[in-house]
C-alpha positions as CSV (number, residue, x, y, z in Angstrom):
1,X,98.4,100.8,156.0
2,X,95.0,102.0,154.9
3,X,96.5,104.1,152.6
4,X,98.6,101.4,151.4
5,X,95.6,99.3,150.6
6,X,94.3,102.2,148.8
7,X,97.3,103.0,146.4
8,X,97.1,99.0,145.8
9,X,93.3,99.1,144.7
10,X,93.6,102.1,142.3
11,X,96.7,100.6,141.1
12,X,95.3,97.0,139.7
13,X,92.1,99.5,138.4
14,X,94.7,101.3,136.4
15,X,96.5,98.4,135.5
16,X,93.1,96.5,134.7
17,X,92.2,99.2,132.4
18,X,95.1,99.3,130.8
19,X,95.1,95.3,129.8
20,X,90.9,95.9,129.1
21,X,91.8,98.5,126.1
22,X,95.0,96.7,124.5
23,X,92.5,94.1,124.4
24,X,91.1,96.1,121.6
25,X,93.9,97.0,120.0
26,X,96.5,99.5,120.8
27,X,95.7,102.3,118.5
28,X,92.2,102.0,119.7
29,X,92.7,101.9,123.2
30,X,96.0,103.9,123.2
31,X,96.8,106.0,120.4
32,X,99.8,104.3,119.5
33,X,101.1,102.1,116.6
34,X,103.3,98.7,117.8
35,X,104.3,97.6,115.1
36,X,108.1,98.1,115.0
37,X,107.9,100.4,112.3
38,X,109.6,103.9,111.6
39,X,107.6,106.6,113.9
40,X,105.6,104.1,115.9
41,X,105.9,104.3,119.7
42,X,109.7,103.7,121.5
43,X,110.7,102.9,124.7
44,X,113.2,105.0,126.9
45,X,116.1,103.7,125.2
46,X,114.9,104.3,121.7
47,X,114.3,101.0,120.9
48,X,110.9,100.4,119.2
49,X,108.0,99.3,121.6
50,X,105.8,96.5,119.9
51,X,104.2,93.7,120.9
52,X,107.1,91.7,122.1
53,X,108.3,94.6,124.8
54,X,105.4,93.5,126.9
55,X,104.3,90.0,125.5
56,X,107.5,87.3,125.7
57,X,107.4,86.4,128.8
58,X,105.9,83.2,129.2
59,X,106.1,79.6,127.5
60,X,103.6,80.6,124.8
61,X,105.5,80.7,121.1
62,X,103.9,81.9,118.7
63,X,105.6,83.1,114.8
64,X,104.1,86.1,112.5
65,X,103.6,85.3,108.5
66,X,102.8,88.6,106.6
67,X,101.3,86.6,103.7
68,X,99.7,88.6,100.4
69,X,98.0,86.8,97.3
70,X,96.8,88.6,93.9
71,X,93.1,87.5,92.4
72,X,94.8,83.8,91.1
73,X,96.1,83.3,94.6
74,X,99.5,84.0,93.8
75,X,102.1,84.5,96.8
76,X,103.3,88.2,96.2
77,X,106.8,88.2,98.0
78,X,109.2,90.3,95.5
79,X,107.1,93.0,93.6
80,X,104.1,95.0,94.0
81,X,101.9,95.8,90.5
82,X,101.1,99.5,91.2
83,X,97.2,100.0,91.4
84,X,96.2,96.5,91.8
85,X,94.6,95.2,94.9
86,X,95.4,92.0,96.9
87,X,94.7,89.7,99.6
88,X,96.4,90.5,102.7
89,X,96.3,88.2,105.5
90,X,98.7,88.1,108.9
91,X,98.9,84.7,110.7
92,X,99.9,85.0,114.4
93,X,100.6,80.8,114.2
94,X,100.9,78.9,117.6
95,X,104.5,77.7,117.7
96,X,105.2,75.8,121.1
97,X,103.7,75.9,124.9
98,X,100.6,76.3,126.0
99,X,97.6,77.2,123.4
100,X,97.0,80.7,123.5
101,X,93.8,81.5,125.0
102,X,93.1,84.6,122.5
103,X,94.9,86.5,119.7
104,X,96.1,90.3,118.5
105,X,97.7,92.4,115.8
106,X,98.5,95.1,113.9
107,X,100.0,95.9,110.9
108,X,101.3,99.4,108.9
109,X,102.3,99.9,105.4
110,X,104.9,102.4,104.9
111,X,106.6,104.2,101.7
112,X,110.2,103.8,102.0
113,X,111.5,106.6,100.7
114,X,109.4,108.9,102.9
115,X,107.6,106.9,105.7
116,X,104.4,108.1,104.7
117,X,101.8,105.4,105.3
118,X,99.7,103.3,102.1
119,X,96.7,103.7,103.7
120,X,94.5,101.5,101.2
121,X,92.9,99.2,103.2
122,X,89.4,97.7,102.5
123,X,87.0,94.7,103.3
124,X,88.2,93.5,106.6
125,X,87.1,90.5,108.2
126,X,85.4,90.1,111.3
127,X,88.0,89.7,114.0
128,X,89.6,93.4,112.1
129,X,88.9,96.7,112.5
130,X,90.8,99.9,110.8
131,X,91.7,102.1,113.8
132,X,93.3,105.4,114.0
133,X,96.5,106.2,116.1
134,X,96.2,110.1,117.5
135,X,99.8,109.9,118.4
136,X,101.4,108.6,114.9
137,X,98.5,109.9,112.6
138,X,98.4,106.9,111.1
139,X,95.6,103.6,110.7
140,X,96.2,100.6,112.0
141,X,94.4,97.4,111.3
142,X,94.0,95.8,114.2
143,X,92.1,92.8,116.0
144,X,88.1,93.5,117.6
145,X,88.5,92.9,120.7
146,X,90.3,89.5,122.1
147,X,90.8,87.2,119.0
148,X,89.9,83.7,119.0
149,X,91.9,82.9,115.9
150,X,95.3,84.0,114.8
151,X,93.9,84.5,111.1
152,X,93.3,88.4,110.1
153,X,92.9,89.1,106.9
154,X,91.6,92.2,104.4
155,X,92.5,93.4,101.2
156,X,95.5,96.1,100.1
157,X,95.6,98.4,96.7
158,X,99.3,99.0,96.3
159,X,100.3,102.7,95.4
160,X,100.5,104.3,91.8
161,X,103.1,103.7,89.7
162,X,106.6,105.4,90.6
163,X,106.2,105.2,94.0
164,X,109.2,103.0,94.7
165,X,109.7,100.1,97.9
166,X,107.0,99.7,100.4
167,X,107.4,97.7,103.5
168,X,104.7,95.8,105.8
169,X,105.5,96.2,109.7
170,X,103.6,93.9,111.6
171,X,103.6,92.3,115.0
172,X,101.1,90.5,117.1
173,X,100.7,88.1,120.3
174,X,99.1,84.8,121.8
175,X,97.7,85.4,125.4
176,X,96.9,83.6,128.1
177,X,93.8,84.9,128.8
178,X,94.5,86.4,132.1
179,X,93.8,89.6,131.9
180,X,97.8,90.8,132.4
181,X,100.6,90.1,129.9
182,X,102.6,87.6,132.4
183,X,103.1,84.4,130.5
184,X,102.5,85.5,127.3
185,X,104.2,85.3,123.5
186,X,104.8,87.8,120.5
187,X,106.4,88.1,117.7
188,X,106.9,90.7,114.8
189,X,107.8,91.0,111.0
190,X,108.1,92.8,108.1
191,X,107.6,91.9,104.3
192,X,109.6,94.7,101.5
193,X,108.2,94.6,98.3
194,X,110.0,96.6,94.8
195,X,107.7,98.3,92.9
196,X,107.3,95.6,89.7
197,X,107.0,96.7,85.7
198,X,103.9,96.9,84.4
199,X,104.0,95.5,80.9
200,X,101.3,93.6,80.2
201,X,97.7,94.8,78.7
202,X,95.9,93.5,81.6
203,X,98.5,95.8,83.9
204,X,97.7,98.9,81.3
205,X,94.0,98.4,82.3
206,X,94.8,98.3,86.3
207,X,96.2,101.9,86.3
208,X,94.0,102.8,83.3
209,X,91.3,105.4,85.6
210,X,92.2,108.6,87.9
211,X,89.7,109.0,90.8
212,X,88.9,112.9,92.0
213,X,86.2,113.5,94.4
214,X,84.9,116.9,95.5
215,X,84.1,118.8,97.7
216,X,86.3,117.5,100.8
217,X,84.3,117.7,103.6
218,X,80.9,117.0,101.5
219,X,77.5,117.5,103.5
220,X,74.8,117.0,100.6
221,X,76.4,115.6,97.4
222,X,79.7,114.0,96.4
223,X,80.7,114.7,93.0
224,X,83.4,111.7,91.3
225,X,85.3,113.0,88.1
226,X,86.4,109.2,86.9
227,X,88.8,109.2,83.7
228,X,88.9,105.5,81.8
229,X,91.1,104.7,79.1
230,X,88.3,101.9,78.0
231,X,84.8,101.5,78.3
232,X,84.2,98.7,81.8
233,X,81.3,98.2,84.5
234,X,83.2,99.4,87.9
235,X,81.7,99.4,91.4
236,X,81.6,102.5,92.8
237,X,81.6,101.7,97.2
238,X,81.3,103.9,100.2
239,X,83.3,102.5,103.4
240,X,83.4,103.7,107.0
241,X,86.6,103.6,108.7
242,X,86.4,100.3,110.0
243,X,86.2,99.2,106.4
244,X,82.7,98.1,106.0
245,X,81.0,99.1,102.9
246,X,78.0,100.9,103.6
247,X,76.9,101.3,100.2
248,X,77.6,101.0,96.8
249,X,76.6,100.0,93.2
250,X,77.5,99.1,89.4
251,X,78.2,102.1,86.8
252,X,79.0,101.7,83.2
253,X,82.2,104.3,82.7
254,X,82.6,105.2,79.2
255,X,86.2,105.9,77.5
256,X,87.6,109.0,78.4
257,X,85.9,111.6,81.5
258,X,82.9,110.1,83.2
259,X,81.2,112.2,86.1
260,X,78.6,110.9,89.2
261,X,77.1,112.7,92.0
262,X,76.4,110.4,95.1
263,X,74.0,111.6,97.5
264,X,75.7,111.2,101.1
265,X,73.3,113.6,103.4
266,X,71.4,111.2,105.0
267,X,75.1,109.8,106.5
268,X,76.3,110.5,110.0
269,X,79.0,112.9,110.1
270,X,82.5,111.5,109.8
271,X,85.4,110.1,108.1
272,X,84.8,107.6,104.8
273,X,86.5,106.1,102.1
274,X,85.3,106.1,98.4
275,X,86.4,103.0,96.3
276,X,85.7,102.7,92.4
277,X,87.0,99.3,91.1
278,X,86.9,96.7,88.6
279,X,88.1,93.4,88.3
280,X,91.7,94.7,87.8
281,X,92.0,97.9,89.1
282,X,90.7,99.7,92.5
283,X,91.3,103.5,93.1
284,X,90.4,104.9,96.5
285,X,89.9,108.3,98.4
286,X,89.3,109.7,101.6
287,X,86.9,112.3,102.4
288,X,84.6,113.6,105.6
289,X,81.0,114.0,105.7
290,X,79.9,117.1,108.2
């Protein structure tokens, strides 16, 4: 009986920690991406695991909208402009039963042709972080901590031109509160999107630079070889892999090769992002301080 009692105790610790870190997201606090998509984690029958395996069993509804808007505020629902960056927001939205006491989410982009992820996400807001999954080597935004709001939004540069369909896999949940996922709802989506012409002059400019950085890892210096097909003030950003900008500034780029050394020693050692845009365009990189 004592051991019984036992088994039970370190049982509801595990199962408390285990509810703690999906609080935080599930590549964060498990390594794994949920969000339906090719490669993310199954269960034993080979169906995908997401959101819904573990969250649908209560009178909570909720929907998912995958929703992306350009710089007018245009819905983008049929085709991508390769190179040009847009708003990206996913709304868990409370449907029917009780209100959900807190919110979560994530969210992939994948090449279709290959699976490979579009890994071009920037500026999140403050209920998302960008979080790497160990077991699918992907990253996953996903919500900090236990979401008050079903709103998560950051910005997406599609990929360069002849890159072909992508598709958004995203799935999130309205909880309870409770601490275990008993009485809960979920809900998952994806949006497709064809790779659009780009025939326009404004469209010529957004795919109109090339972005190479060296060396990858940097320690001291970090050299940017920037080719522009017009003269055009760009900001030139470092992000940390939760998206924040940690620094950046304005360069004029002249027509044709530009080069600019950034000094990066005095940053802690890891994983960034490099982002050079303009009002039309944004090209970025990743490369590792050490």
């Amino acid at each position: 009986m004592k051991f019984r009692s036992i088994y039970m105790i370190l049982g509801l610790c595990f199962l408390g920690f285990i509810f703690s870190s999906n609080r935080n997201g599930r590549a964060a606090g498990q390594n794994w991406g949920n969000t339906g998509a090719p490669g993310d984690q199954t269960l034993a029958n080979g169906q995908p695991r997401t959101c819904v395996s573990c969250h649908n069993t209560g009178n909570i509804q909720v929907t998912l909208d995958i929703i992306l808007t350009d710089d007018d505020g245009n819905t983008i629902s049929d085709n991508y402009t390769p190179g040009a960056t847009y708003d990206l927001q996913v709304k868990v939205n409370h449907a029917a039963g009780p209100t959900p006491g807190g919110y979560g989410f994530q969210i992939v982009a994948l090449d279709d042709a290959n699976e490979s992820e579009i890994n071009t996400w920037t500026e999140p807001s403050a209920n998302v972080k960008f979080s790497l999954a160990s077991n699918t080597g992907r990253t996953y935004p996903e919500q900090v901590g236990l979401a008050d709001s079903g709103d998560f939004q950051m910005k997406w540069t599609a990929p360069a031109e002849g890159t072909g369909s992508i598709t958004f896999y995203s799935c999130g949940n309205g909880v309870n509160g409770t601490g275990s996922n008993g009485g809960d709802g979920a809900a998952c989506s994806t949006l497709t999107l064809q790779e659009g012409m780009v025939n326009s002059t404004a469209d010529v400019f957004a795919r109109s630079f090339d972005l190479q950085i060296s060396p990858n890892p940097a320690n001291q210096f970090l050299n940017l070889a920037i080719r522009s097909s017009k003269s055009a003030e760009f900001k030139v950003s470092v992000l940390n892999t939760y998206g924040k900008v940690v620094r950046d500034e304005f360069i004029d780029f002249q027509h044709g090769d530009n080069e600019l050394k950034l000094y990066i020693a005095d940053l802690p050692n890891g994983m960034y992002f490099i982002q050079v845009q303009n009002l039309r365009a944004s090209s970025i990189a990743k490369w590792m301080k050490f």
